[in-house]
PATOR-619859 format. One record per residue (C-alpha): x, y, z; residue in one letter. Coordinates in steps of 0.25 Angstrom, whole numbers, plus 5000, padded with zeros to 4 digits. Example, Ala and Ser with C-alpha at 12.3 -4.5 7.8 and 13.67 -1.06 7.14 Angstrom:
<rs>
<x=5049&y=4982&z=5031&res=A>
<x=5055&y=4996&z=5029&res=S>
</rs>
This chain:
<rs>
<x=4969&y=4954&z=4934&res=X>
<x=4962&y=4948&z=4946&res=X>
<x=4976&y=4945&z=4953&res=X>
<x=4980&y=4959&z=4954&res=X>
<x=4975&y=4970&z=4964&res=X>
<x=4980&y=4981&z=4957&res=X>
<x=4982&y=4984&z=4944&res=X>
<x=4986&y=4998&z=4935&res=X>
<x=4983&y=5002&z=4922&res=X>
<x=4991&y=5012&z=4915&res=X>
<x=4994&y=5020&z=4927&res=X>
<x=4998&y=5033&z=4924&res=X>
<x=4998&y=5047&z=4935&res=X>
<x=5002&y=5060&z=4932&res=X>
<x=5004&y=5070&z=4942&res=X>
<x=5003&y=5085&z=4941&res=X>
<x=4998&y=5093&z=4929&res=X>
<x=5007&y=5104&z=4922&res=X>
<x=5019&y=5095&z=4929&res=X>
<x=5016&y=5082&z=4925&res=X>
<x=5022&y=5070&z=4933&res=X>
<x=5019&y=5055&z=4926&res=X>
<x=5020&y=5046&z=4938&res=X>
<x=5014&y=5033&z=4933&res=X>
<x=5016&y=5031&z=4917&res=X>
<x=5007&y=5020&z=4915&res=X>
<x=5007&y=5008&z=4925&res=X>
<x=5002&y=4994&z=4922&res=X>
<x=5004&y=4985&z=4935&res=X>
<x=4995&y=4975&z=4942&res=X>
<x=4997&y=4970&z=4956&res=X>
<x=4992&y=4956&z=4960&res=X>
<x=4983&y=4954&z=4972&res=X>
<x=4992&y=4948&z=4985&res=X>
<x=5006&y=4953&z=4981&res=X>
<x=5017&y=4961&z=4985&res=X>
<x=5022&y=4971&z=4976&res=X>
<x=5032&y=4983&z=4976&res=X>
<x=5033&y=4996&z=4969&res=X>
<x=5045&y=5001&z=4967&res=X>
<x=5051&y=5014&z=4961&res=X>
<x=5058&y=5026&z=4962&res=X>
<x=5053&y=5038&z=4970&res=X>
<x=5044&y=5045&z=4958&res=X>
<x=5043&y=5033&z=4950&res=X>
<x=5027&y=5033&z=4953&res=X>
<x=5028&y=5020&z=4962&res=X>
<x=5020&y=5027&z=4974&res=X>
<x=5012&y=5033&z=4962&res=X>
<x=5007&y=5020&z=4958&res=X>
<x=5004&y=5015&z=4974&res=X>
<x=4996&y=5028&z=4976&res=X>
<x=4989&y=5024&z=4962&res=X>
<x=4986&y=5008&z=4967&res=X>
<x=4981&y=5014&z=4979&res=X>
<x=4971&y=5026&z=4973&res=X>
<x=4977&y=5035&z=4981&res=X>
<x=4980&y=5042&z=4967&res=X>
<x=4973&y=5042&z=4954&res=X>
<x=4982&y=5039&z=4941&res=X>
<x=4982&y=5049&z=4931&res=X>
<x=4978&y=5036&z=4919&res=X>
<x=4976&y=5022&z=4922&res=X>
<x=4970&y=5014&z=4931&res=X>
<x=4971&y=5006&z=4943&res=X>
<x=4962&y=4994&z=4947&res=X>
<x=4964&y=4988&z=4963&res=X>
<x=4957&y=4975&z=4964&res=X>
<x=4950&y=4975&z=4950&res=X>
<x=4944&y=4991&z=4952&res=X>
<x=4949&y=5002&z=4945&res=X>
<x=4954&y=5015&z=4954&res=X>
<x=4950&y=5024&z=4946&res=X>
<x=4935&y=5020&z=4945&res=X>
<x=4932&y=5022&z=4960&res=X>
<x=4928&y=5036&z=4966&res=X>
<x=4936&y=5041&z=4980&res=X>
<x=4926&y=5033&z=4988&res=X>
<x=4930&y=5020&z=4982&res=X>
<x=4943&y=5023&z=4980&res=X>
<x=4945&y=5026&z=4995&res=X>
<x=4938&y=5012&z=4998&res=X>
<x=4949&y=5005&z=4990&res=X>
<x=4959&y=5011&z=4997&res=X>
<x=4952&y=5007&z=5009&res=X>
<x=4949&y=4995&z=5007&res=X>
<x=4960&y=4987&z=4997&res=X>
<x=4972&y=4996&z=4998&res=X>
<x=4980&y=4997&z=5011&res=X>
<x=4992&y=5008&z=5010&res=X>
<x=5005&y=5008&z=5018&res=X>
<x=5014&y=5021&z=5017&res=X>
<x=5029&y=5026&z=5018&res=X>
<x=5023&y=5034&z=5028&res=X>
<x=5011&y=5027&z=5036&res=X>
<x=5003&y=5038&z=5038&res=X>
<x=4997&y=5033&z=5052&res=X>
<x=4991&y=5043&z=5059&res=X>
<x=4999&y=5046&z=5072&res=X>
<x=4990&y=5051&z=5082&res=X>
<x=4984&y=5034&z=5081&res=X>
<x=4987&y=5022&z=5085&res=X>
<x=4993&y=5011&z=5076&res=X>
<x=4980&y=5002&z=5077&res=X>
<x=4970&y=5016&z=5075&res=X>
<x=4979&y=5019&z=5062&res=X>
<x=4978&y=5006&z=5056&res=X>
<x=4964&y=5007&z=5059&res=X>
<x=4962&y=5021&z=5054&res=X>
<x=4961&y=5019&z=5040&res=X>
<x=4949&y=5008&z=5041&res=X>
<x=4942&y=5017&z=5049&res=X>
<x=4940&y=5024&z=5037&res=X>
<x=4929&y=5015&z=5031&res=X>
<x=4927&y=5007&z=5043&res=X>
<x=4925&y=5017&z=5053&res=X>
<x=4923&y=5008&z=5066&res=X>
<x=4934&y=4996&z=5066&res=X>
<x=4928&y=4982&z=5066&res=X>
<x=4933&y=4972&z=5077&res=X>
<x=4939&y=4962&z=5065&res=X>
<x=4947&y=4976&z=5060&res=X>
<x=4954&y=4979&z=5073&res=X>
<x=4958&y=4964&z=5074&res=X>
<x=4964&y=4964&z=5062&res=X>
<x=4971&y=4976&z=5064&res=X>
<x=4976&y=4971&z=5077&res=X>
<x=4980&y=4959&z=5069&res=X>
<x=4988&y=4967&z=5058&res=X>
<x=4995&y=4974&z=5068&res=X>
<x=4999&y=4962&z=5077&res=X>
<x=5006&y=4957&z=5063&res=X>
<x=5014&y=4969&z=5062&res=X>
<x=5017&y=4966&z=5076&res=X>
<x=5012&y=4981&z=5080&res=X>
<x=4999&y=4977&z=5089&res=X>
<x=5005&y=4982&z=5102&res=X>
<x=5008&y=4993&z=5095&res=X>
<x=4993&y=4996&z=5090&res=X>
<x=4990&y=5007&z=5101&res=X>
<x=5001&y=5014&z=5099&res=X>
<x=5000&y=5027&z=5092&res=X>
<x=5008&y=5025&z=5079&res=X>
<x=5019&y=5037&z=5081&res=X>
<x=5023&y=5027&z=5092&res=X>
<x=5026&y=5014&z=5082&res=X>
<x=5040&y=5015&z=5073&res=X>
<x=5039&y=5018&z=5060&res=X>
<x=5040&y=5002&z=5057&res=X>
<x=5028&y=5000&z=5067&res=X>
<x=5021&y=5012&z=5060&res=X>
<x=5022&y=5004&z=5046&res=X>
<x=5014&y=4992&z=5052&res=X>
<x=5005&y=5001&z=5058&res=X>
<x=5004&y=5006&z=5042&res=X>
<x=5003&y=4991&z=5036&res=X>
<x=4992&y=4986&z=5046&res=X>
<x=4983&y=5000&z=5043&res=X>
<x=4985&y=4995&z=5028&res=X>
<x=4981&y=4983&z=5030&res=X>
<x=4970&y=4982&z=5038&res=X>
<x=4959&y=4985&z=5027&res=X>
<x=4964&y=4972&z=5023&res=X>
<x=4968&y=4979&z=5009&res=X>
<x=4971&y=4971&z=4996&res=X>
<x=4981&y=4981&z=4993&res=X>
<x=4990&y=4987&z=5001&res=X>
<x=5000&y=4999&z=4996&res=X>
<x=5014&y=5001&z=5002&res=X>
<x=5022&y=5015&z=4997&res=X>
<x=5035&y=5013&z=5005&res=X>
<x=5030&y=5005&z=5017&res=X>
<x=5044&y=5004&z=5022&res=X>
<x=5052&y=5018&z=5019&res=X>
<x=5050&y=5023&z=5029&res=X>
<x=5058&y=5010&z=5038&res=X>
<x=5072&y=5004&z=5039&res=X>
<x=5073&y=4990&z=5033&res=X>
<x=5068&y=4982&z=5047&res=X>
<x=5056&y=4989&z=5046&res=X>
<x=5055&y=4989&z=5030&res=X>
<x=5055&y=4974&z=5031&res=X>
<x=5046&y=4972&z=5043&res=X>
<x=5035&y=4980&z=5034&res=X>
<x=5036&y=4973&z=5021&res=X>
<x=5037&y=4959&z=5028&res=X>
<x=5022&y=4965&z=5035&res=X>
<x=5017&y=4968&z=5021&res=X>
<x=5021&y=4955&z=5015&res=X>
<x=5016&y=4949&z=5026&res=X>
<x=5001&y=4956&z=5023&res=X>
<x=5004&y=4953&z=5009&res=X>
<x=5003&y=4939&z=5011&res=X>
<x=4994&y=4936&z=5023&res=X>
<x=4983&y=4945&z=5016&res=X>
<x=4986&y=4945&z=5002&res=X>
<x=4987&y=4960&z=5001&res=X>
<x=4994&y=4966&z=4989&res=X>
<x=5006&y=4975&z=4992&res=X>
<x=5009&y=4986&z=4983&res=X>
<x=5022&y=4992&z=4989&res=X>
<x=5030&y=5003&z=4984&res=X>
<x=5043&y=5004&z=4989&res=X>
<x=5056&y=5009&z=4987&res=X>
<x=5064&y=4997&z=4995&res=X>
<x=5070&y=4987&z=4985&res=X>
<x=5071&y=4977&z=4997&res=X>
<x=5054&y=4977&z=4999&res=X>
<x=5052&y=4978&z=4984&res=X>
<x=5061&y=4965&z=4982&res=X>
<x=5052&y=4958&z=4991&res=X>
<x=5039&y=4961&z=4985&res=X>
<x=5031&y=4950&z=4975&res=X>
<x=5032&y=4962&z=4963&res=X>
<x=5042&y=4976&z=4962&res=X>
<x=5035&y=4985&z=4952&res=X>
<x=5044&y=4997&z=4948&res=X>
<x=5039&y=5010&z=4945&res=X>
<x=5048&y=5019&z=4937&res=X>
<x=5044&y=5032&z=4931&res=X>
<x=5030&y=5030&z=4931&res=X>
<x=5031&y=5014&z=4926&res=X>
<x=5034&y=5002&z=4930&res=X>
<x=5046&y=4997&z=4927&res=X>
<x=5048&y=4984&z=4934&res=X>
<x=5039&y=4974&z=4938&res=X>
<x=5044&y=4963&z=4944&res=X>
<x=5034&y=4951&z=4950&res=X>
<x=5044&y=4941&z=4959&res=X>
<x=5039&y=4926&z=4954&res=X>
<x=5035&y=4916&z=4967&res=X>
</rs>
């Protein structure tokens, strides 16, 4: 489908080996390039599963995956790590920002890693991402000293300064009360839209997954719902 970004075929992980645990059970979805798209379960119903599977950060057991026309599970680690570099931006529950940094040295951390000296155009544009999250005063700061708000800024920018064309959410807003949880998702809508960056968010708030363009529900292992809002 030249539309979609993502797309599964018969996905399917089993964990363990004498104790077998069937997380995904065959999962057919594909995800349309520029939208904004939650998934939704309950804890152990294989929702993260399938996030960590999108972003080959896990291999599945049978099936495969393609991310914008390439199949997964033909790459080596090498390419594999470039695709994740490159066109997949990940935002956590828990940032993982590194304290002993800055907010600006974080974002620019994981660029770094295939672009070891940072070009003058990547720095503006960092600068720029921050100063829309309303956080560049705050750049030099060391990142124990920003709330836990501030820090999930900190986490969206670092996402998105690869310029990704995906970007993975696991429970960006768990972690906030309800100010902050709508601060952050109007940010990622925002994103969504000024750079047509797919959102994949997995999420346990009913309030985000209501305001997303597609709720896909993982139950057991399978998808039991998917709902796609008309215009």
């Amino acid at each position: 489908m030249v539309d979609s970004v993502v797309n599964t075929f018969a996905l399917e992980k089993i964990y363990g080996t004498s104790i077998k645990t069937h997380a995904l059970k065959g999962i057919d979805i594909n995800i349309k390039k520029g939208t904004f798209n939650a998934i939704i379960g309950q804890s152990g119903s294989g929702k993260s599963t399938l996030l960590n599977m999108i972003g080959a950060l896990d291999k599945p057991t049978k099936g495969y995956i393609e991310i914008d026309g390439e199949r997964t599970d033909k790459m080596n680690a090498k390419q594999l790590a470039e695709l994740r570099n490159k066109k997949i931006g990940f935002i956590f529950q828990f940032h993982y920002l590194l304290p002993e940094f800055s907010a600006i040295e974080n974002i620019l951390i994981p660029h770094r890693i295939s672009n070891p000296k940072v070009s003058g155009e990547t720095h503006q544009f960092a600068l720029e991402l921050l100063d829309a999250v309303n956080l560049k005063n705050e750049m030099n700061k060391n990142i124990t000293k920003l709330s836990g708000g501030q820090q999930q800024r900190v986490a969206i920018v670092r996402a998105l300064l690869n310029k990704p064309s995906i970007i993975l959410a696991d429970e960006p807003t768990g972690n906030l009360d309800s100010e902050n949880t709508e601060i952050i998702y109007k940010l990622m809508r925002r994103f969504n839209k000024k750079f047509g960056i797919t959102f994949i968010i997995v999420t346990h708030d009913r309030n985000v997954a209501q305001m997303t363009d597609r709720i896909i529900e993982i139950k057991d292992g399978l998808v039991n719902m998917d709902m796609e809002k008309t215009a």
